[in-house]
N, C-alpha and C positions, 0 to 999 in steps of 0.2 A: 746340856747346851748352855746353861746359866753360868757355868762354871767356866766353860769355853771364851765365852763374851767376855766375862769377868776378868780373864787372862789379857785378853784382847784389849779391851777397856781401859787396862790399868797398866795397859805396857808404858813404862817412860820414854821409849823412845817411838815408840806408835803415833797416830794422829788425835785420837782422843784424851787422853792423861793430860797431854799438853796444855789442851782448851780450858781442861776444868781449874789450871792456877788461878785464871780470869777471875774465877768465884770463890777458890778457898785458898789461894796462895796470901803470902805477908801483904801483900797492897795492895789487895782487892776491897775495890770498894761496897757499899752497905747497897744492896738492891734493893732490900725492904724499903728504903727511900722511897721507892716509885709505889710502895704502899700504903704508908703514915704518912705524908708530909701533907698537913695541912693546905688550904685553897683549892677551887674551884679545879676539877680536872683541864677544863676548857683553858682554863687561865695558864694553868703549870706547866702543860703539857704540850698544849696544842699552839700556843705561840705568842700567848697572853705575859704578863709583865706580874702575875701575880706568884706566889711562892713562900718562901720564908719557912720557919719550922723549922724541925730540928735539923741540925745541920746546914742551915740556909737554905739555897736552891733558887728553885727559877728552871725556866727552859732551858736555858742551857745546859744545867747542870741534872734534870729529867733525860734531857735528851742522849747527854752523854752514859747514861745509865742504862735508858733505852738500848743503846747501840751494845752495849756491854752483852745484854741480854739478851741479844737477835744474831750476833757475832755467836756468842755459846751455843746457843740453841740451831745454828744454820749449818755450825762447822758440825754439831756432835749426831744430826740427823745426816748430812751428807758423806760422814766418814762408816758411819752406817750402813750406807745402803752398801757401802765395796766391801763390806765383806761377809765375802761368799769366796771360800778357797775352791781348790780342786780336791783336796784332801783332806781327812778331819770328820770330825761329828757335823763341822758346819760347812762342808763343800757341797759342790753342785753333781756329785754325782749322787746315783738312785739309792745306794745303801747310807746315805748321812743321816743324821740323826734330823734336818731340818726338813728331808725329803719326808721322811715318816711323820712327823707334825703335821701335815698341810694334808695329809691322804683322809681318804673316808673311813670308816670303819675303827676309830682310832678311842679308846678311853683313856680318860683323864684323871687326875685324883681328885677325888673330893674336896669341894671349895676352889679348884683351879682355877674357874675363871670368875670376873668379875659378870656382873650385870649386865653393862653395855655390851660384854662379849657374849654372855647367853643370848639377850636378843637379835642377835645377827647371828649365830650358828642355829641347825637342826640336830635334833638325838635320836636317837630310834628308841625302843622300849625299855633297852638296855643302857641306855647311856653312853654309848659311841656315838661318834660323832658321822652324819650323813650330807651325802649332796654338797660334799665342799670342792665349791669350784675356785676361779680366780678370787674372788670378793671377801669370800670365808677365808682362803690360805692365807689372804693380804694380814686378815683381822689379827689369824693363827699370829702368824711373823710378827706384828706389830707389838702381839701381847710376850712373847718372847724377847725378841731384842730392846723394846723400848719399856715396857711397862713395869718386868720383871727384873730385867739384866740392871735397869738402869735405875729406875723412881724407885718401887718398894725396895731395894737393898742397895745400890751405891749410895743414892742421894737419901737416903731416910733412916739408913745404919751405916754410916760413911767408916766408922772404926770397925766394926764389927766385919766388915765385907773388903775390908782393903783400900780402901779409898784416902785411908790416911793412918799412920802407926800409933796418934796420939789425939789428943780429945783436939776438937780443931776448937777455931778463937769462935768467939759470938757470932760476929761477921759470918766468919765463913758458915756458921752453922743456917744463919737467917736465909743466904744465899741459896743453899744446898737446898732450902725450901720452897725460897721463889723458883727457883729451875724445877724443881719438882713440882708447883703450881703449874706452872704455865705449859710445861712435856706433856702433864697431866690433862689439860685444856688440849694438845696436839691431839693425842689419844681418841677423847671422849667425840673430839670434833670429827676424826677419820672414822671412827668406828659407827655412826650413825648413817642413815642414808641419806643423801644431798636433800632431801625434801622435806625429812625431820627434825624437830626441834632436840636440840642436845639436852641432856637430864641436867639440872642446876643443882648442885654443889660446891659445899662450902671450900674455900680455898685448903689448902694444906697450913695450920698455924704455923706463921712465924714469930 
């Protein structure tokens, strides 16, 4: 299924490939910006006059970076949710590979899932997976297309996984982190129950 997405992900002429120039193409700007730049968050960000640091800044220039990062992050979750073919490892019918993920009875390899995803799934004695209903499969999918497809191997081995033929520039490497921060923050935030507090963890270094 990782492989499938991968293809899917990394098509050029697909909806996703496109987005991620934003963050690692020639003229993408330093996102990391909106995490080093010195003064008051209140000030930089929220509409204050303070700013300066490296590379100057100010609201304006937070802001425009802001958008940069909500633009990536809105198109690469929305171009997500469509795909689901008819055919495929990843279609909607019963023998797909994504049908069999979400079912009960299901083992995993060892060290598969993270933390936040063992607290929201049940095992039986054996280690298959029980009782997944809506909420568990959602968790399933999430940790599939977004957590694995995307964070640990596009954005965190970007050469390694296809995402680019050649070592990318600093920029793009910082970026590829900040998006992997914040997808990573989507995750941790969905995979909890609305009334729990989310686990605090240290950002991804940029």
């Amino acid at each position: 299924m990782v492989a499938a997405l991968h293809r899917i992900y990394l098509n050029p002429n697909g909806n996703i490939y496109p987005v991620m120039k934003d963050v690692i193409g020639p003229n993408a700007q330093d996102l990391s910006l909106l995490l080093y730049r010195p003064g008051p968050p209140a000030e930089s960000v929220r509409g204050g006059r303070g700013g300066g640091g490296r590379g100057g800044g100010g609201r304006d220039e937070n802001a425009e970076l802001f958008q940069i990062l909500q633009y990536v992050i809105e198109n690469i979750i929305y171009h997500m949710t469509e795909i689901m073919p008819k055919s495929g490892v990843l279609g909607t019918h019963k023998k797909a590979a994504v049908f069999e993920l979400i079912k009960s009875n299901k083992r995993f390899p060892d060290g598969y899932f993270w933390q936040i995803e063992l607290d929201r799934l049940e095992f039986d004695g054996s280690g298959r997976t029980k009782n997944v209903g809506n909420l568990e499969a959602f968790i399933l999918l999430v940790g599939v297309f977004l957590s694995r497809s995307m964070i640990t191997t596009l954005l965190m081995r970007p050469v390694d996984y296809g995402m680019s033929n050649e070592a990318l520039s600093e920029v793009a490497d910082r970026n590829l982190k900040v998006l992997a921060t914040a997808l990573l923050f989507i995750v941790r935030r969905v995979s909890v129950k609305r009334e729990s507090p989310m686990l605090v963890s240290n950002r991804i270094s940029v």
